[in-house]
N, C-alpha and C positions, 0 to 999 in steps of 0.2 A: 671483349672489353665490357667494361661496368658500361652503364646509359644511363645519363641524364636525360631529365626531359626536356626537349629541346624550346616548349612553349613557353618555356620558364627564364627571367634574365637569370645569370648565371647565381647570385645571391640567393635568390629563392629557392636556385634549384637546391642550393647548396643548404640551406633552412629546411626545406619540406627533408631530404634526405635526414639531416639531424636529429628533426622531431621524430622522423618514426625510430632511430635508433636511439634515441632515449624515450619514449614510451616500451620498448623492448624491454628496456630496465626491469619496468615493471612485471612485467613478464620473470625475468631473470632473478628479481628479487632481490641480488644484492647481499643476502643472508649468506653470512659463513656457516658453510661446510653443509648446503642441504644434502639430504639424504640419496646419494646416487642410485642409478638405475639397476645395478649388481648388489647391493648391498643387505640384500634381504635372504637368509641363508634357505635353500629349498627345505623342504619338510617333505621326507619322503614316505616315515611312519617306518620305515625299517635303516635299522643300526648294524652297519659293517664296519667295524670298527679297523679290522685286519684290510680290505680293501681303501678303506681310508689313509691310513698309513701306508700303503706302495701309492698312492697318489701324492702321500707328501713327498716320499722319496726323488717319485719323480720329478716333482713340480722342484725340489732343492737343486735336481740336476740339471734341471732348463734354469736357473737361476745362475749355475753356477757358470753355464755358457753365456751367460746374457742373453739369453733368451726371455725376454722378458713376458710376453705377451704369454708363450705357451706356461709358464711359471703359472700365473692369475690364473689362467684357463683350469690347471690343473689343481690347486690350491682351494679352488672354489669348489670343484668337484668332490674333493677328499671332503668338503664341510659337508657339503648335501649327504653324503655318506654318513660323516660323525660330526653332530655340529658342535659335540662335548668339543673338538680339537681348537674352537676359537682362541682361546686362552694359552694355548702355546704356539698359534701359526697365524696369527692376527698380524703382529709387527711383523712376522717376514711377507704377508702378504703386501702389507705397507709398503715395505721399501721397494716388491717390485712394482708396484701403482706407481712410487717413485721415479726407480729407474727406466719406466717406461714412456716418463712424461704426463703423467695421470696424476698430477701430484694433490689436487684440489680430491679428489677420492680417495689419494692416501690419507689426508688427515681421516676420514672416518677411521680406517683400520687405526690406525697409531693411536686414536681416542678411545675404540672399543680396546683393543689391550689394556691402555694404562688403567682405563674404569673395571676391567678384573683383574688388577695385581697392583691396589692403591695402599699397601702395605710397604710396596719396594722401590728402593732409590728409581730406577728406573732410567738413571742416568742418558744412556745411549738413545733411548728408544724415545725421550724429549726433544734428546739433539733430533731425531729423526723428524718430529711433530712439528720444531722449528724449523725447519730445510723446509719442509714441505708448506709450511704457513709462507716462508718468503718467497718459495718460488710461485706459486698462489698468484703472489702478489698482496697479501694479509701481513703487509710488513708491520705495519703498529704492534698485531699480536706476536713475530718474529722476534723482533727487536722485545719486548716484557720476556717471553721465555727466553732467549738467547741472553737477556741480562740474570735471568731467574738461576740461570747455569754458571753464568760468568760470578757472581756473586758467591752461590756456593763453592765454589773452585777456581779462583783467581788466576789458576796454573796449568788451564784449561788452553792448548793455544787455537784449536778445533773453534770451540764452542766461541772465542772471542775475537777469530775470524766470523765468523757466521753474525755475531752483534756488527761487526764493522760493516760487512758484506748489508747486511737489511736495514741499516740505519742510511746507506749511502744511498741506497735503492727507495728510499721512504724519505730521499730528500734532506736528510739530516746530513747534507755535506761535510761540516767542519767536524761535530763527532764523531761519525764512521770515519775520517781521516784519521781522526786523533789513536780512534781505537785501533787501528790498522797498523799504525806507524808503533804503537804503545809495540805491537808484537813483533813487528819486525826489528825494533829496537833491542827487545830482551830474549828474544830468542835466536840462538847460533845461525848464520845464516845458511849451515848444511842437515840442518832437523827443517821437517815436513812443516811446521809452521814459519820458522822464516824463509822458505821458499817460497811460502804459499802464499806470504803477506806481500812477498815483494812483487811475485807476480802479478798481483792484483794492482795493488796500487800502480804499478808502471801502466795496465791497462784501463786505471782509472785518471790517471795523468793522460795519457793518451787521447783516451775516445770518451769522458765521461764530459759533464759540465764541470767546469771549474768555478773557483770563486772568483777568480782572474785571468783574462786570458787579453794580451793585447797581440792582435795581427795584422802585417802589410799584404794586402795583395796587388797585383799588378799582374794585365793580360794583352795581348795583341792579336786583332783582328786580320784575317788577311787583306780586308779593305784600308788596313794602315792606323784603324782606331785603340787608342792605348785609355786604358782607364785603371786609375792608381786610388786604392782606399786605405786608409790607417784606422784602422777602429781599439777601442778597450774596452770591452766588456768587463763589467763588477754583477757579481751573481750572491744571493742574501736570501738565507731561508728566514722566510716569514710565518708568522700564522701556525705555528708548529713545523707543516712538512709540506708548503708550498717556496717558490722558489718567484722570486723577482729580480729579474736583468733588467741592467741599463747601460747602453751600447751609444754612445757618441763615436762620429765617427766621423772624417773628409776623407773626400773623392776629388779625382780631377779626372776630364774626360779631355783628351787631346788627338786632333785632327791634322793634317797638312792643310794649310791653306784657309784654318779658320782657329777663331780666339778660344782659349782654352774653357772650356768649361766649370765652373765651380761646382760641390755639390756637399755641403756639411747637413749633417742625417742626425736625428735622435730619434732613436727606438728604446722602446721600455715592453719587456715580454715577461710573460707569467706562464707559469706550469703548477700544475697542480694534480692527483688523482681523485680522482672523484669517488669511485669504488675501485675493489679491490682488481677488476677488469677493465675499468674506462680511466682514461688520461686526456688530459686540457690541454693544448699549448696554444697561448695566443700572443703577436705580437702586435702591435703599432707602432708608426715612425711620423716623422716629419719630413719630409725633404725638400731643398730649394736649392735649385738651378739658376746660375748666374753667370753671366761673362762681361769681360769689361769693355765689347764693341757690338759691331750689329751682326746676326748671323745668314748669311743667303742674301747678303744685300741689302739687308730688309732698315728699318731705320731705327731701333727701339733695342737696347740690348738685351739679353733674355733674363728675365725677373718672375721666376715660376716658383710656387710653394706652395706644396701639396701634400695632403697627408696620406698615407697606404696604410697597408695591411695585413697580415696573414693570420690564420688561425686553422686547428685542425684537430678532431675529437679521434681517440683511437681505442676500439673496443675489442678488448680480447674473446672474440663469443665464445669459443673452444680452445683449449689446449693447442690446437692445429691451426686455428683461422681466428688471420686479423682483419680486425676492418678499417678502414681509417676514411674522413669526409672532411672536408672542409674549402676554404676559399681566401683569394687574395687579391688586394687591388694594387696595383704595382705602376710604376711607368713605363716605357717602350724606351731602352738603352741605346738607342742611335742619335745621332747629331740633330737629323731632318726631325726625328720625333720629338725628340725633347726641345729642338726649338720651335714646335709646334705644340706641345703639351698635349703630347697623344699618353693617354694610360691606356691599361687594360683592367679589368673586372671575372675573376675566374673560381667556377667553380670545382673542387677534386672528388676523386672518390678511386678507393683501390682495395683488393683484396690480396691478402696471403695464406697461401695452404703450404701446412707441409705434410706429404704424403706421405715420407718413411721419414726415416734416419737422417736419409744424404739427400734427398730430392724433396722439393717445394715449386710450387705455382704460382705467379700472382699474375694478376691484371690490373690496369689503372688508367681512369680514363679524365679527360677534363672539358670543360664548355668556357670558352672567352669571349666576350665583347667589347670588343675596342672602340673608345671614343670617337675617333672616325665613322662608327656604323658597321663595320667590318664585326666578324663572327669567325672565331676559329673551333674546330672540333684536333681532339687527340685521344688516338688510346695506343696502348703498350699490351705486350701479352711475354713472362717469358718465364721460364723452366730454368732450374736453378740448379746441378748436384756441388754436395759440399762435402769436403772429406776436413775432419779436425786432429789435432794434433800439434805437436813442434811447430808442422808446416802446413797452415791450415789453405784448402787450397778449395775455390766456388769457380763454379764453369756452367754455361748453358746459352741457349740462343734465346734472340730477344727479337719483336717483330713489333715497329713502330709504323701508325700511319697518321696524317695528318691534313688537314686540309681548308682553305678559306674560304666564304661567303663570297668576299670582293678578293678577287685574286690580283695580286702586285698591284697596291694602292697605291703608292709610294712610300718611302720613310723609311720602312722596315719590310725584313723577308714575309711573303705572304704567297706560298702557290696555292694555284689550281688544288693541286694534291701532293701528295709526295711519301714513299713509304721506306722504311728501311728494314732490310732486315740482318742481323751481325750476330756471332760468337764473340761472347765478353766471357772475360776470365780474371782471376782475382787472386792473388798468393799473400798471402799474410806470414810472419813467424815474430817471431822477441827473444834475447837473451836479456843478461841480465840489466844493463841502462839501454838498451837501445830496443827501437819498433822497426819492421820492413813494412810497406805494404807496395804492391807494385801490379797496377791494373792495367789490361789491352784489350783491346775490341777490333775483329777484321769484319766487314759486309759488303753489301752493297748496296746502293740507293739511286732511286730512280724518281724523278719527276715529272709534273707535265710538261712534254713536248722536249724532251731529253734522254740521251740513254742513261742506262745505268752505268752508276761509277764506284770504283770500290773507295769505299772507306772506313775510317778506323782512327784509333789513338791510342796513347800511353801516358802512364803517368806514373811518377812512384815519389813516396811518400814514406821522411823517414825521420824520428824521433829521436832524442837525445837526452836519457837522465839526467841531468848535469849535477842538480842538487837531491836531495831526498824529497823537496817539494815543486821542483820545477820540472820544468820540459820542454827544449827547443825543439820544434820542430819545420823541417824543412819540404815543402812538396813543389814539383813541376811537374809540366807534361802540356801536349799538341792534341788537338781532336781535329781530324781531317770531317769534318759534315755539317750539312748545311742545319744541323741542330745547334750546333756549338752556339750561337751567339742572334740575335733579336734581327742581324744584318744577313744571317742566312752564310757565313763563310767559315772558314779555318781561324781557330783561336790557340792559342801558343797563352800558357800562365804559369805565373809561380806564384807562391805565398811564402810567407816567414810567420810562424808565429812561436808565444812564450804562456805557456800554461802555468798555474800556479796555483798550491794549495797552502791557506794558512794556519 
């Protein structure tokens, strides 16, 4: 697991983490396209011109496998041989930097091509410069080339997917709609462009930010506690290609045998990219807890308002590995706590590798302190394979531990310790208006001074096109463990919600 320092309240811990990963910056530089570590052609002082070309041969042929890495290996070899060959094996060099996920050192090769053959349309091998610019994350420059394309060739439906794709991606919600729908509209829907628009946008209705999105959730504890929220989200790019939510919302928390709870929330969240690696997101809210009698006997009805938090920087330092930090102050979702006005104060911190193709790593670890004096520690560790396709399908084991300072204060779950370790697994597919997704987890979990007990849950999750700009969508599902909920027990939930682009 990551580590925080433990001598640190969790805010600082979460601060000092920050500062050194934005002093990295500087380090990193921030400068598009510096000069990769491959990129300087050897000088051998002898010219095999003839063994250069069975190196490109070969290197065509591990291309034409997907073989990508042995492609680059051998590609680069034929140059050290004949560095004359740049000018005809540059762009194929590019695409498989490309297709191997190296896309920030493709733009070199696609630059040095087009800088020796700035006579010729070049058409394709731009498209290439901008693929690579948006997956980058260089969406500003994506979006100017991808318009540079669209402009020359209006009938392009490739090149005016790839503007809608990096303007959506750079935050430009309402125009990469626009441009998206513009193709899916004029283009048949059994040519490669109108399948390719529509698929997209259904997964950009789905899982993207919307400009609108209003949703009902409602959940049940197994201690019998039901908490019901309606919220609306309106989402408005600002400032060129940042992004401002504002989330109104009521809650009710209801109990047997006590007054129901009120809880009307405004939160207002911004996102932003900072460079073409690092991403903002920060939210703040309001909250205030109210009932209209006494709670626990007590004499005073409960009149609480308080503001929280969250926020979290996330730095892409390699192609392979993400970082992500940040913190949140929140309150403690139980009866006893909120009529007591217990919060928490928490710092994050996690990492993501992905090691091939199908398999990734991450860890993720956090430090809390609870109003009460109480201190929690967690960390996560787990291995991920992922096969894509139709029916894209994630599996691997996950191993969670946890544990408190003051053990069962009262109010809220709090052990001694407590660890779990589960197989979770994950199937996703789409046709044409409709999304699946449908997740389960089996383990087991053990605490202090308890055996272990298996546990697990499900849930699935499923979308509905209904309009060309809308999306209903519907999800439930049960988590049998004692993570599920702040009370430590089984939680049983559904949501409804209605996504929308205008």
């Amino acid at each position: 697991m990551i580590e925080l320092r433990t001598d640190q309240a969790p805010w600082l811990a979460a601060l000092a983490l920050l500062s050194a990963l934005v002093a990295a910056t500087t380090a990193f530089g921030g400068e598009l396209d510096p000069a990769p570590a491959d990129t300087t052609i050897a000088e051998t002082g002898v010219i095999d011109t003839e063994l250069a070309w069975v190196k490109v041969r070969t290197a065509r042929e591990a291309a034409g496998r997907d073989r990508h890495h042995e492609a680059v290996a051998d590609y680069l070899e034929a140059l050290a041989h004949d560095a004359r060959l740049v000018p005809m094996v540059a762009q194929e060099i590019a695409y498989q930097k490309l297709w191997r996920e190296d896309a920030v050192k493709s733009i070199f090769y696609f630059r040095r091509y087009l800088a020796r053959h700035p006579d010729q349309p070049n058409r394709e091998v731009r498209k290439g410069l901008a693929m690579a610019y948006s997956w980058s994350g260089y969406q500003p420059e994506a979006v100017a080339l991808y318009q540079q394309l669209v402009d020359e060739e209006p009938t392009d439906g490739a090149a005016r997917i790839g503007l809608g794709r990096s303007r959506m991606w750079n935050n430009e919600l309402l125009a990469g709609w626009a441009t998206l729908r513009g193709v899916e509209n004029e283009f048949p829907a059994d040519t490669a462009p109108g399948r390719e628009s529509r698929d997209f946008l259904l997964v950009v209705l789905d899982g993207y930010t919307p400009p609108l999105e209003l949703k009902l959730d409602a959940s049940r504890d197994s201690d019998d506690l039901d908490i019901w929220r309606f919220g609306a989200t309106g989402t408005f790019t600002i400032l060129g290609n940042k992004l401002l939510q504002v989330t109104p919302s009521w809650g009710v928390y209801s109990q047997p045998g006590h007054a129901d709870i009120s809880n009307p929330k405004f939160t207002l969240g911004f996102q932003t990219a900072l460079a073409h690696n690092w991403a903002l997101h920060a939210y703040g809210w309001l909250n205030r807890f109210s009932t209209s009698s006494p709670l626990f006997g007590g004499t005073d009805n409960l009149d609480w308002t308080t503001p929280g938090g969250d926020f979290w920087l996330t730095w892409i330092a390699t192609p392979r590995l993400r970082l992500d930090a940040g913190a949140t102050s929140a309150p403690v979702e139980t009866f006893f706590a909120l009529n007591n006005q217990l919060h928490y104060e928490q710092a994050n911190a996690s990492a993501d590798f992905r090691l091939s193709r199908r398999f990734s790593a991450s860890v993720a670890g956090n430090l809390a302190t609870y109003s009460d004096g109480n201190d929690k520690r967690r960390g996560s560790a787990r291995v991920i394979w992922k096969r894509e396709g139709k029916w894209e399908v994630q599996a691997g084991p996950v191993l969670t531990y946890m544990d408190f300072s003051i053990p069962y204060p009262g109010g809220y779950w709090a052990p001694d310790w407590v660890r779990n370790g589960s197989l979770e697994a994950t199937v996703k597919t789409r046709s044409t208006h409709w999304t699946w997704r449908l997740n389960g987890s089996l383990g087991l979990e053990k605490e202090t001074g308890a055996d272990a007990v298996t546990v697990g849950g499900a849930s699935l999750r499923v979308g509905w096109r209904l309009r060309p700009d809308w999306l209903v969508a519907l999800e439930g599902g049960h988590s049998r463990s004692s993570f599920s909920s702040a009370s430590g027990f089984n939680r049983t939930f559904l949501s409804l919600s209605a996504r929308a682009f205008f």
